[in-house]
DOKE-475583 format. One record per residue (C-alpha): residue number from 1; residue in three letters; x, y, z. Coordinates in nm, 4 decimals. Each point is the difference from the previous one (the first is absolute). Layout:
N
<vomar><n>NUM</n><res>ALA</res><c1>X</c1><c2>Y</c2><c3>Z</c3></vomar>
...
//
This chain:
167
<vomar><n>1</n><res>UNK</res><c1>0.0000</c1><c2>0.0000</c2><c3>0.0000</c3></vomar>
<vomar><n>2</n><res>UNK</res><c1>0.1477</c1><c2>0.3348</c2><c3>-0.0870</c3></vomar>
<vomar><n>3</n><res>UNK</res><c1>-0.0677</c1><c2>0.2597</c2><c3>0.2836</c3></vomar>
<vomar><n>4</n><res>UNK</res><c1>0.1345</c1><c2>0.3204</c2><c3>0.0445</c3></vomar>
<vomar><n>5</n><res>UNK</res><c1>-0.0850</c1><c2>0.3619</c2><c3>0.0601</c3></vomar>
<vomar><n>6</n><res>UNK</res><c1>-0.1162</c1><c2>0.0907</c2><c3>-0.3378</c3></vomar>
<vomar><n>7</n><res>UNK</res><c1>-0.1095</c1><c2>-0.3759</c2><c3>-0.1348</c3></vomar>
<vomar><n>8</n><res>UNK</res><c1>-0.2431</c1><c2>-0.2860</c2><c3>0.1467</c3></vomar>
<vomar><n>9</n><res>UNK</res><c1>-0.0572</c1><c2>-0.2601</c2><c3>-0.2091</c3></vomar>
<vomar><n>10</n><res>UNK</res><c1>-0.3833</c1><c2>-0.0170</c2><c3>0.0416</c3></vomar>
<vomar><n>11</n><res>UNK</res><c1>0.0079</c1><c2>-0.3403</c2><c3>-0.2737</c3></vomar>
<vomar><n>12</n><res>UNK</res><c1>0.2404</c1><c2>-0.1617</c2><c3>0.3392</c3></vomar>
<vomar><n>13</n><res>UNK</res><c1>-0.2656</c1><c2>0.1021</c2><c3>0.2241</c3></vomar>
<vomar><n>14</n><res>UNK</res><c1>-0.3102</c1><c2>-0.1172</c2><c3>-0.1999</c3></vomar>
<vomar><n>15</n><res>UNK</res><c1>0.1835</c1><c2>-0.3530</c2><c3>-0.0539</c3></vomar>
<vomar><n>16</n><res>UNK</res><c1>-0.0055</c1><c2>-0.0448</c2><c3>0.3453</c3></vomar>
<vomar><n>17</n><res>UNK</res><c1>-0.3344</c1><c2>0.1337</c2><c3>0.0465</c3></vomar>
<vomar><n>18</n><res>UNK</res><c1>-0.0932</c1><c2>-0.3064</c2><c3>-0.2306</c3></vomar>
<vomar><n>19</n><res>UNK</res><c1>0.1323</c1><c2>-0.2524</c2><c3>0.1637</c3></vomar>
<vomar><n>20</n><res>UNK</res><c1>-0.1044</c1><c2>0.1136</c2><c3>0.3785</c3></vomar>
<vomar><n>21</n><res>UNK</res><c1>-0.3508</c1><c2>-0.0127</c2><c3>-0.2268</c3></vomar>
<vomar><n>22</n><res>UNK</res><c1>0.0543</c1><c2>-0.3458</c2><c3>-0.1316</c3></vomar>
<vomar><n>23</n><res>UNK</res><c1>0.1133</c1><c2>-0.1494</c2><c3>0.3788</c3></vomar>
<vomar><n>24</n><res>UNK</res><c1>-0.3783</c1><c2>0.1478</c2><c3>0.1005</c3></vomar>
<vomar><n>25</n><res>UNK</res><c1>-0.1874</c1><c2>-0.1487</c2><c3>-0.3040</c3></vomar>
<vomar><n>26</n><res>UNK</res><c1>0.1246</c1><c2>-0.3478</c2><c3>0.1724</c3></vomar>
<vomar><n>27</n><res>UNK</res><c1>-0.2315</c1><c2>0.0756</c2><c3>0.3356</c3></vomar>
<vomar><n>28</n><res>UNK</res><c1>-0.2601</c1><c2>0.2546</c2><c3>-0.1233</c3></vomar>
<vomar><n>29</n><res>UNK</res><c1>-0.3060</c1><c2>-0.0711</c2><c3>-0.2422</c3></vomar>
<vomar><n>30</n><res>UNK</res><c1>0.0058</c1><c2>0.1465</c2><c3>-0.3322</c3></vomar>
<vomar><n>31</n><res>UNK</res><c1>-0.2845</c1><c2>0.1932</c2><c3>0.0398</c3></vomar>
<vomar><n>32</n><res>UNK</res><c1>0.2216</c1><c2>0.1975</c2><c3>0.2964</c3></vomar>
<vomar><n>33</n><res>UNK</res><c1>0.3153</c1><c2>-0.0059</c2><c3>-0.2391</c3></vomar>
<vomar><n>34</n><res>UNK</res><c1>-0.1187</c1><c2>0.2315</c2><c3>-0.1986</c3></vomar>
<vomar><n>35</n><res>UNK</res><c1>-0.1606</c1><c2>0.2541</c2><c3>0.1822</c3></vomar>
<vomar><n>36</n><res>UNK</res><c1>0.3813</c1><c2>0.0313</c2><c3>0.2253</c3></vomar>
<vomar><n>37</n><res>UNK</res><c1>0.1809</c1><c2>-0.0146</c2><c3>-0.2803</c3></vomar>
<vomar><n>38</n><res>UNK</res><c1>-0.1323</c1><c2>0.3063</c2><c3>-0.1201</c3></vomar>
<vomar><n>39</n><res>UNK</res><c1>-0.0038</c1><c2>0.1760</c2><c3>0.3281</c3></vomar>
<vomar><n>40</n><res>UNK</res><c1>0.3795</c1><c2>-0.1156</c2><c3>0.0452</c3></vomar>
<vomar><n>41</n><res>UNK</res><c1>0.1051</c1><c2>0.1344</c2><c3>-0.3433</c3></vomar>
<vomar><n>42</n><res>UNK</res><c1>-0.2157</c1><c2>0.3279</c2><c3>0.0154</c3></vomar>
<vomar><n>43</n><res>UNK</res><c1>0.1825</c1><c2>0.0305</c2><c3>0.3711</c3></vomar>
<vomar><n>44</n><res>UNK</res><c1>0.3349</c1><c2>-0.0882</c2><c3>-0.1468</c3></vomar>
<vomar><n>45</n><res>UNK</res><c1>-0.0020</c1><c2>0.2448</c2><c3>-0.2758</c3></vomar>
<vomar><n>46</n><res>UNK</res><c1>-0.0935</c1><c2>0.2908</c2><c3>0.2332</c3></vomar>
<vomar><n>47</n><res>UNK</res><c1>0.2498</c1><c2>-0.0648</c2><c3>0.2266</c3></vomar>
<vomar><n>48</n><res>UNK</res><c1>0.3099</c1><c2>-0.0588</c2><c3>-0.3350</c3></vomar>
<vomar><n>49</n><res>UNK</res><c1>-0.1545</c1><c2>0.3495</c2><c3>-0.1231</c3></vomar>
<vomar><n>50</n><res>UNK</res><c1>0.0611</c1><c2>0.1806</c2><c3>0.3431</c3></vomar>
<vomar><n>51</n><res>UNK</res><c1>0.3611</c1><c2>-0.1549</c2><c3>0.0414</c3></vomar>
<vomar><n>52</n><res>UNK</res><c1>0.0832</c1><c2>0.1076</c2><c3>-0.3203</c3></vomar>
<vomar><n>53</n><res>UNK</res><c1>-0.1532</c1><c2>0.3646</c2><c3>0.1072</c3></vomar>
<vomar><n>54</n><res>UNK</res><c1>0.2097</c1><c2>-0.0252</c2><c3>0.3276</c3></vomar>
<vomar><n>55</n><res>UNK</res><c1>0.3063</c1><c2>-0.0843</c2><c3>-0.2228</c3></vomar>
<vomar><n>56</n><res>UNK</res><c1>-0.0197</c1><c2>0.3031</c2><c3>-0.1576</c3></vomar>
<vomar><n>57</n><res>UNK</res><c1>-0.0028</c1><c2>0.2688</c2><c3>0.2495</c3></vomar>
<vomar><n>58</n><res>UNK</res><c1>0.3629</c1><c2>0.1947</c2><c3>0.0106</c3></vomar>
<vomar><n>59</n><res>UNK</res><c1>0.1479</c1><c2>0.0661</c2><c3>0.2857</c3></vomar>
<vomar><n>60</n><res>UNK</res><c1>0.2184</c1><c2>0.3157</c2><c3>0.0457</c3></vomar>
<vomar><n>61</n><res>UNK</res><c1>0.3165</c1><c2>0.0275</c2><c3>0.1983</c3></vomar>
<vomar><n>62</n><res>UNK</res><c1>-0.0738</c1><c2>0.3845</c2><c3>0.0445</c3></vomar>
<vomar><n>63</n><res>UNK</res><c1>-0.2409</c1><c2>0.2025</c2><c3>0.1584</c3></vomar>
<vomar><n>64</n><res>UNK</res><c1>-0.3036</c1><c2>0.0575</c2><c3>-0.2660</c3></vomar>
<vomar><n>65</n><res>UNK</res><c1>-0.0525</c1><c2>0.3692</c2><c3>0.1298</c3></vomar>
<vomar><n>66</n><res>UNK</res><c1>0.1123</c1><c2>0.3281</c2><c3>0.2184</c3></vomar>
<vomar><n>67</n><res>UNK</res><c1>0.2589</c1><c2>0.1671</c2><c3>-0.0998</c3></vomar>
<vomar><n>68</n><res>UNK</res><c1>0.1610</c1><c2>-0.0636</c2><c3>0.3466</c3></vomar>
<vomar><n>69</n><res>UNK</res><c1>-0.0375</c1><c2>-0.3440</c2><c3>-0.0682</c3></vomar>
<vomar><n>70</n><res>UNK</res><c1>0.3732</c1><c2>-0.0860</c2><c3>-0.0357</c3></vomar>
<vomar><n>71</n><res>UNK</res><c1>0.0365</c1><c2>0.0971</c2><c3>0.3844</c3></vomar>
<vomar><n>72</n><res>UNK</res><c1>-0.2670</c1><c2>-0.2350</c2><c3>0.0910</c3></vomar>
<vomar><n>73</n><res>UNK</res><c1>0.1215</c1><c2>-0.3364</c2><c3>0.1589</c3></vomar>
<vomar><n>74</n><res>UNK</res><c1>-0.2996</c1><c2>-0.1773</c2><c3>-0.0719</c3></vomar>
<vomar><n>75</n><res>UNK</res><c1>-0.1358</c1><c2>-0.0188</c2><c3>-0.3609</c3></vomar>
<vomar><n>76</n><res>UNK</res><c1>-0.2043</c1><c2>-0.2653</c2><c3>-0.2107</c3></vomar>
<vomar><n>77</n><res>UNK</res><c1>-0.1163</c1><c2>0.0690</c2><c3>-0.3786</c3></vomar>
<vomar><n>78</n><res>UNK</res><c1>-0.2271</c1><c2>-0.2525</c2><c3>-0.1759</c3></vomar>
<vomar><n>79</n><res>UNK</res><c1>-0.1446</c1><c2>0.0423</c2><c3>-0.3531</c3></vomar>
<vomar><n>80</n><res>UNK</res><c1>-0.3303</c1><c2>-0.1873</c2><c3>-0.0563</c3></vomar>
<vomar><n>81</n><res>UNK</res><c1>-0.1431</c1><c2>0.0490</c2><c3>-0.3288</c3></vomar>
<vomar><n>82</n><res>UNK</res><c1>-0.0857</c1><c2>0.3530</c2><c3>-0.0408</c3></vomar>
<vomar><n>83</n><res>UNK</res><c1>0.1089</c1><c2>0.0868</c2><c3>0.3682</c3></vomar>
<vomar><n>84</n><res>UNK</res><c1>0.2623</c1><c2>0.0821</c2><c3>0.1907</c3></vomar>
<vomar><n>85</n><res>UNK</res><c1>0.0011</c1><c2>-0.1024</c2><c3>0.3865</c3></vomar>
<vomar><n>86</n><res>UNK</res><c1>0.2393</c1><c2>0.2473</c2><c3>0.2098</c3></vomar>
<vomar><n>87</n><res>UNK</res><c1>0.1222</c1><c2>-0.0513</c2><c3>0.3515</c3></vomar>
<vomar><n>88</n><res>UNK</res><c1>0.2583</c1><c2>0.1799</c2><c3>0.1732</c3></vomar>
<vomar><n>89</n><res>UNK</res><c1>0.0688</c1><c2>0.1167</c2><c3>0.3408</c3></vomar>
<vomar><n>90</n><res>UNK</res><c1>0.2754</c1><c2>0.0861</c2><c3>0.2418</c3></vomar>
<vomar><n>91</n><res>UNK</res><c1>0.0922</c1><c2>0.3072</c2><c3>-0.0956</c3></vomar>
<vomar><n>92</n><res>UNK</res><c1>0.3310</c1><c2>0.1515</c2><c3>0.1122</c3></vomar>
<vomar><n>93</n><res>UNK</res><c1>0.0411</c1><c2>0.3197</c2><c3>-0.2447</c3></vomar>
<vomar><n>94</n><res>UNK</res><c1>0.3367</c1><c2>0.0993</c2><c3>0.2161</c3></vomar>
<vomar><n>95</n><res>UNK</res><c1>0.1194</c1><c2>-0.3339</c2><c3>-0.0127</c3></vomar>
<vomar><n>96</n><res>UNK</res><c1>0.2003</c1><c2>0.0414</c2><c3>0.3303</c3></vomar>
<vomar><n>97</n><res>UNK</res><c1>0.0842</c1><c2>-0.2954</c2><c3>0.2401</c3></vomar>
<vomar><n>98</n><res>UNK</res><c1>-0.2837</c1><c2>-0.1111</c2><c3>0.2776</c3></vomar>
<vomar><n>99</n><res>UNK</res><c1>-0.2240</c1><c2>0.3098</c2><c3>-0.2124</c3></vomar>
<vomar><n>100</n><res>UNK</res><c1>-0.3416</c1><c2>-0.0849</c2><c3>0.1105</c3></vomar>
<vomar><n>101</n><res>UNK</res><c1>-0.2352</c1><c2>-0.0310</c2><c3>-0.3083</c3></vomar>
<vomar><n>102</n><res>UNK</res><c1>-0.2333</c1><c2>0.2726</c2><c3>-0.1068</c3></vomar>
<vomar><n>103</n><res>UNK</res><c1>-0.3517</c1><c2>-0.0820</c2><c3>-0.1393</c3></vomar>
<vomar><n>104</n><res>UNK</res><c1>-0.0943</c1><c2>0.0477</c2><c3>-0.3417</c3></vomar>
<vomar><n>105</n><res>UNK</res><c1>-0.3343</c1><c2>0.1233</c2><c3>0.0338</c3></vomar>
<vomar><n>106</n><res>UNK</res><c1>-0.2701</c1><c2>0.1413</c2><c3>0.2496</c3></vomar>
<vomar><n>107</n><res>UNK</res><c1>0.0821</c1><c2>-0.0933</c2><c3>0.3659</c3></vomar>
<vomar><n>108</n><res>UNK</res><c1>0.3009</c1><c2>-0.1013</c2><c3>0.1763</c3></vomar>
<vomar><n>109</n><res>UNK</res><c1>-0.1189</c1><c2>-0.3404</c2><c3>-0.0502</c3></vomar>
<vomar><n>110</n><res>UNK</res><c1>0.0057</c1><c2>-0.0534</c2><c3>-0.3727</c3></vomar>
<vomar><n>111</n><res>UNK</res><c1>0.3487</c1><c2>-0.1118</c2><c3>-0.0535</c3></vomar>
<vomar><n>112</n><res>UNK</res><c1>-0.0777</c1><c2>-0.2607</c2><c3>-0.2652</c3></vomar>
<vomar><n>113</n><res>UNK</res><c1>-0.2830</c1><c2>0.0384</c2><c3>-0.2729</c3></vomar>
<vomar><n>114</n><res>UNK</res><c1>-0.0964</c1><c2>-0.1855</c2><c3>-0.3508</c3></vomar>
<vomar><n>115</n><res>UNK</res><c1>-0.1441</c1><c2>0.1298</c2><c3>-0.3001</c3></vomar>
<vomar><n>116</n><res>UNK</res><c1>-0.0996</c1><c2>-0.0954</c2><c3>-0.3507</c3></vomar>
<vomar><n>117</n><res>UNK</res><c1>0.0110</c1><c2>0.1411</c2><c3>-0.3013</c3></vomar>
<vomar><n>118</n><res>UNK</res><c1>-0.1058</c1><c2>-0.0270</c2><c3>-0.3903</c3></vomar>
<vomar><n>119</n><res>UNK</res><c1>0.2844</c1><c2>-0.1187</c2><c3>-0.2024</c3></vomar>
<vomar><n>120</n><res>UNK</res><c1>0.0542</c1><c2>-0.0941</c2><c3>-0.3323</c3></vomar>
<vomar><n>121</n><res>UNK</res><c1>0.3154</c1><c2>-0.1707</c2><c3>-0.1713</c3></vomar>
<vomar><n>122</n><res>UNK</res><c1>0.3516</c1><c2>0.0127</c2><c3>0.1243</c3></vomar>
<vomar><n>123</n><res>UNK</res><c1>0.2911</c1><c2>0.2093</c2><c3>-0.0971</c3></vomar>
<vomar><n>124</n><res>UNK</res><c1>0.3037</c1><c2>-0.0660</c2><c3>-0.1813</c3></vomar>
<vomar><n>125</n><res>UNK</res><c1>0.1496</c1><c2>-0.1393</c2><c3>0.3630</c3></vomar>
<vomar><n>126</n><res>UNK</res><c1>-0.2559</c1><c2>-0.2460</c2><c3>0.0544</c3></vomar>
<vomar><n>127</n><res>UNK</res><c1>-0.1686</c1><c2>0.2899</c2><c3>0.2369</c3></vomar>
<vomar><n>128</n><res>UNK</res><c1>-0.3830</c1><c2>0.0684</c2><c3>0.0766</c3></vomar>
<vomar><n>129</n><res>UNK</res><c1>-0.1410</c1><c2>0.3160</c2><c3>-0.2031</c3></vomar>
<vomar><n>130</n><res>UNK</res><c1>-0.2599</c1><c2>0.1478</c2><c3>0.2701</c3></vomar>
<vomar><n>131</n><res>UNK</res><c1>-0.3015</c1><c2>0.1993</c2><c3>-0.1908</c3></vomar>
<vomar><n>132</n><res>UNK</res><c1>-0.0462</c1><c2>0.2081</c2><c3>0.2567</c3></vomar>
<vomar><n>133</n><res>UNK</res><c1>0.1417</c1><c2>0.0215</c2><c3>0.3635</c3></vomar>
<vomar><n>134</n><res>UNK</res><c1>-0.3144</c1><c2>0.1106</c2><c3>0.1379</c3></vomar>
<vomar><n>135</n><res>UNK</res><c1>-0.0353</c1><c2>-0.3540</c2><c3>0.2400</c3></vomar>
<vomar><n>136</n><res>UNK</res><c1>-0.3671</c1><c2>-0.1415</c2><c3>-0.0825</c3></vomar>
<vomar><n>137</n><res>UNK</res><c1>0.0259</c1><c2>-0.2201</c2><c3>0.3000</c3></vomar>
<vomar><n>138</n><res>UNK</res><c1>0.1823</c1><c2>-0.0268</c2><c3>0.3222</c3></vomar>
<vomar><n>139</n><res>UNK</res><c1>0.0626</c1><c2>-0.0008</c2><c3>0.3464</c3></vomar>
<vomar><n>140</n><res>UNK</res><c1>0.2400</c1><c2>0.0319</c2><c3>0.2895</c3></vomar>
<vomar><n>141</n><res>UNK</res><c1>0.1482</c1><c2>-0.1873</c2><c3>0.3020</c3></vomar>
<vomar><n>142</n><res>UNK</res><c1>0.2281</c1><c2>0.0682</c2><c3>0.3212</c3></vomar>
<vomar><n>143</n><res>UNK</res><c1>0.1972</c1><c2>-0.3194</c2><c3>-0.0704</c3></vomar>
<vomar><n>144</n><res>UNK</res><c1>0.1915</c1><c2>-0.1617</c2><c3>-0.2477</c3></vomar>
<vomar><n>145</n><res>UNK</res><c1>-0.2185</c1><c2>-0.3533</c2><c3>0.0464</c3></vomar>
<vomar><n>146</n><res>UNK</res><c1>-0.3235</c1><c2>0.1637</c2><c3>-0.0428</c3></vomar>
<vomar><n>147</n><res>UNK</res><c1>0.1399</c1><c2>0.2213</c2><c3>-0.3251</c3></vomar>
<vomar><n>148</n><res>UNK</res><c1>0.1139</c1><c2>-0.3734</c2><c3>-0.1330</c3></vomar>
<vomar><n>149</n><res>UNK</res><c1>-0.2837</c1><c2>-0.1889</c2><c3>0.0606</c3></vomar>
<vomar><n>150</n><res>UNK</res><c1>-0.1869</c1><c2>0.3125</c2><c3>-0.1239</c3></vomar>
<vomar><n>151</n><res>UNK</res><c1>0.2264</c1><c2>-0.0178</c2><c3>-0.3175</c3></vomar>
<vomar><n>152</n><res>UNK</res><c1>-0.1118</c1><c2>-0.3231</c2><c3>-0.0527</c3></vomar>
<vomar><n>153</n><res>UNK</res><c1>-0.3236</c1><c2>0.0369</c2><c3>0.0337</c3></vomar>
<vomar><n>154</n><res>UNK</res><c1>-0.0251</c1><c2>0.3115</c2><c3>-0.2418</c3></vomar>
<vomar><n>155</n><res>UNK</res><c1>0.1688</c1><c2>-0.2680</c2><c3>-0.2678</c3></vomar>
<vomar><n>156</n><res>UNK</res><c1>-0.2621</c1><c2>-0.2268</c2><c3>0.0424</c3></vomar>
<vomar><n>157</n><res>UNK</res><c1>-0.2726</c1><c2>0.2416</c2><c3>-0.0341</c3></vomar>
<vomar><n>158</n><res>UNK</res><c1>0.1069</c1><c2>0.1478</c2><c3>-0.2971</c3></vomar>
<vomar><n>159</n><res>UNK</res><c1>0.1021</c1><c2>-0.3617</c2><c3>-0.1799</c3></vomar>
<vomar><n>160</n><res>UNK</res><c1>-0.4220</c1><c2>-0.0897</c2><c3>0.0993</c3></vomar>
<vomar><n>161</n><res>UNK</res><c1>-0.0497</c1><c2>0.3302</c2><c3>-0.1557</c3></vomar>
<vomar><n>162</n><res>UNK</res><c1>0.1815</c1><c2>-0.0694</c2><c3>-0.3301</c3></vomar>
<vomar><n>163</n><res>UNK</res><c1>-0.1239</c1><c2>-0.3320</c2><c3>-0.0215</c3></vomar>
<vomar><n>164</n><res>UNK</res><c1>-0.3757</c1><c2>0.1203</c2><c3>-0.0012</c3></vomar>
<vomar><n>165</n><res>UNK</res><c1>0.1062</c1><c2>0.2174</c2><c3>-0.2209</c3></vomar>
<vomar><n>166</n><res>UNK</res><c1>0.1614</c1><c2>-0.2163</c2><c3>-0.2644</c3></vomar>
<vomar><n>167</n><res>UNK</res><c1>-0.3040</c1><c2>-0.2780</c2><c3>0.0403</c3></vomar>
//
């Protein structure tokens, strides 16, 4: 079976599908066959369509936005489809030792935050093009666990959104 990040060999996984099919047709009546055979394919395709999706979002070694972003310490940037996913946090704009991080937004609490933005293609450098930097989604944490799991969670959202878009 070939796997890797950009390739899954769905005629591998379908093979297999078949035989864990034909080990069932031994103990079930045919009548029953049928009907999960269809459910297990239908299920089975779904599932090979959203890995594939998952295979294809980018992820960024820099932060996606802020100009101060470069003195951030914490920063994750994933492309999914026609979005960009932005989390950074951290920020130490004098970059002294033991400097105690300043918050990027309203309150001394907001230390992290993640937005999104439209995007279209990439640049010459393999680099996001945002549309517009005005974020149409966000939000911000005290903590760099909640800003990851938060960073996470904005990915998934926006790879549901893109797949009920492209149904």
């Amino acid at each position: 079976m070939t796997d890797t990040a950009d390739h899954v060999d769905t005629t591998d996984v379908l093979d297999r599908i078949e035989n864990v099919i034909a080990a069932w047709a031994r103990l079930l009546p045919p009548s029953a066959l049928v009907a999960v055979r269809a459910d297990l394919i239908t299920s089975c395709h779904q599932e090979i369509t959203d890995l594939r999706a998952r295979a294809a979002w980018k992820w960024h070694g820099y932060a996606g936005h802020f100009v101060g972003g470069s003195r951030c310490a914490f920063h994750m940037s994933t492309r999914i489809g026609g979005h960009l996913v932005s989390t950074l946090g951290d920020y130490r704009p004098k970059s002294g030792d033991g400097e105690t991080p300043e918050p990027l937004g309203l309150g001394p609490t907001s230390l992290f935050e993640t937005m999104v933005f439209a995007c279209d293609d990439e640049d010459e450098h393999g680099n996001t093009n945002i549309v517009s930097y005005d974020s149409i989604d966000g939000e911000r944490y005290g903590a760099s666990l909640p800003a990851e799991q938060g960073h996470l969670r904005y990915c998934e959202k926006y790879h549901q959104i893109n797949r009920e878009k492209n149904r």
